[in-house]
C-alpha angles and dihedrals in degrees: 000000000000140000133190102220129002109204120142094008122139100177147331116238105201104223131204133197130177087187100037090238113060105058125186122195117246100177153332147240121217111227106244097160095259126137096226138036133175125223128176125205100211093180115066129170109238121244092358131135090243109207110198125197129175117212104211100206105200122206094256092060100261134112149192125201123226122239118270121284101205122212117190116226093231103056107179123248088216116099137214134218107217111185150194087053111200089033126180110174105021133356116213114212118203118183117201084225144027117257106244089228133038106271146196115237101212117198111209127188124215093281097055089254106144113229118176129012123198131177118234116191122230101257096043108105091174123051119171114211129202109237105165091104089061123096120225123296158055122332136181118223111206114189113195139174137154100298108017143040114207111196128202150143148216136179123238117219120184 
């Protein structure tokens, strides 16, 4: 995860949902001031629709929830290449295998805000993205069609 300031946090509590509406806390960051923390969700139920939320617990006892991060139940076995990573002008994606259906490539940023959309055929294995509008940072690439999701991420430098 990353976040653009960190003043007033205590801690992040990772949050999962099968339903989108009951969540139950699997874990939590310690705020250290940093800008980006890792955390791994070791447990997943197979073949779900799997729904993420972070409560940001400030110092003074409140707290705000994140938007949803959204994690499709048939991930694909299949695996991308995304480079350059970090990447600052274009991104190229190469897939080690066509999508059976034409598909949607969805660029996320660390909020689960989708940023940019771009169609990708059924037979394109390589798609180059322009990424010189994006901030730095981490995004998530999700690639869907009718029957996979394929997940990923890179970093933007400037």
């Amino acid at each position: 995860m990353e976040v653009a300031t960190e003043t007033g946090i205590m801690k992040y509590e990772v949050e999962r949902s099968t339903d989108g509406i009951v969540f139950v806390k699997i874990g939590e960051v310690v705020s250290k001031g940093l800008a980006n923390y890792t955390f791994n969700d070791n447990n997943l139920p197979d073949g779900k629709t799997i729904y993420y939320r972070l409560k940001i617990l400030g110092a003074d006892g409140k707290y705000k929830n994140s938007s949803l991060a959204t994690v499709k139940g048939n991930i694909s076995n299949a695996s991308i290449n995304v480079f350059p990573n970090p990447a600052n002008e274009k991104i190229t994606i190469k897939l080690d295998k066509a999508m059976e259906a034409n598909g949607l490539i969805v660029i996320y940023d660390i909020a689960g805000k989708a940023l940019i959309f771009q169609n990708i055929t059924a037979l394109q294995t390589s798609i180059s993205i322009a990424t010189n509008h994006l901030a730095s940072g981490r995004y998530f690439i999700k690639i869907s069609d009718n029957k996979e999701v394929i997940n990923s991420s890179f970093l933007i430098a400037k």
